[in-house]
N, C-alpha and C positions, 0 to 999 in steps of 0.2 A: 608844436614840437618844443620839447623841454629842453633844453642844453647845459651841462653844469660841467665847470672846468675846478680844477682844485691844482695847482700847484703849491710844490715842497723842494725844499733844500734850497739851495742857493746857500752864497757866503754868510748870511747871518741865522739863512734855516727859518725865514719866518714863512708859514703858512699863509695863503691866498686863494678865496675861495667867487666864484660869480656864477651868475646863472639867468639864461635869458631865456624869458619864454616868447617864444613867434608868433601865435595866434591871435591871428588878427590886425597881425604888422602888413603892411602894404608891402615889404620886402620880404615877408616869408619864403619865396620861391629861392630865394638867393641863398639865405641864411640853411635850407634845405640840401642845396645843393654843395656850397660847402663843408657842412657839417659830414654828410653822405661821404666826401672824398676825404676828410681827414680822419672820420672811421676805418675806411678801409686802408687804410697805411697806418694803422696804430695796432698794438700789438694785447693779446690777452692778458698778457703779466707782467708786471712791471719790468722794462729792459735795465739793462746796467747805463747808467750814468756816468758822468764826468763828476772827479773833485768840485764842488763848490758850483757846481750844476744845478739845474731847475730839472724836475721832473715834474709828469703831467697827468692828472683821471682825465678821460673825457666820456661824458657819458651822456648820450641821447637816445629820450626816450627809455630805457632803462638798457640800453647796449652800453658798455663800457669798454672802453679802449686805453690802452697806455703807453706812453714817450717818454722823449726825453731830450733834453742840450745835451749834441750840438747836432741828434740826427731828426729833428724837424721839418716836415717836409714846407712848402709852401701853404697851403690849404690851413695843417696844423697850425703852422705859426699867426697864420691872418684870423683863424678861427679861436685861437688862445687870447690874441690880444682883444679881438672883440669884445668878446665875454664878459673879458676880465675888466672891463673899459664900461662898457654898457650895464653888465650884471653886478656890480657892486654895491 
């Protein structure tokens, strides 16, 4: 499983990109199961954001999903930072 997170905006607006591939990871089942529940709580088009907010792609496998600060669910948020922590 492929996963690539892209966040944008924020106060200085700078772009941030990661991307983790699971194949072959000892935790893949995990990284599956979260990724599966922050899909389905993300939305097809981009929603409206907060001033000086982060918004978010996520997209696995080639499904694409979209968020945003401050309506993040849990899954989302644990699944953003990952990513973005590991995938860089």
């Amino acid at each position: 499983m492929r996963i690539r997170v892209r966040r944008t905006g924020g106060f200085a607006g700078i772009e941030r990109q990661g991307e983790v591939d699971t194949a072959g990871r000892p935790d893949a089942a995990e990284w599956r199961s979260l990724a599966e529940r922050a899909l389905a709580a993300g939305r097809a088009a981009p929603p409206a954001g907060v001033p000086d907010g982060f918004s978010y792609r996520i997209t696995v496998d080639g499904k694409t999903v979209y968020v945003a600060d401050p309506h993040l669910t849990e899954e989302q948020r644990t699944l953003i930072s990952r990513v973005l922590k590991e995938g860089a």
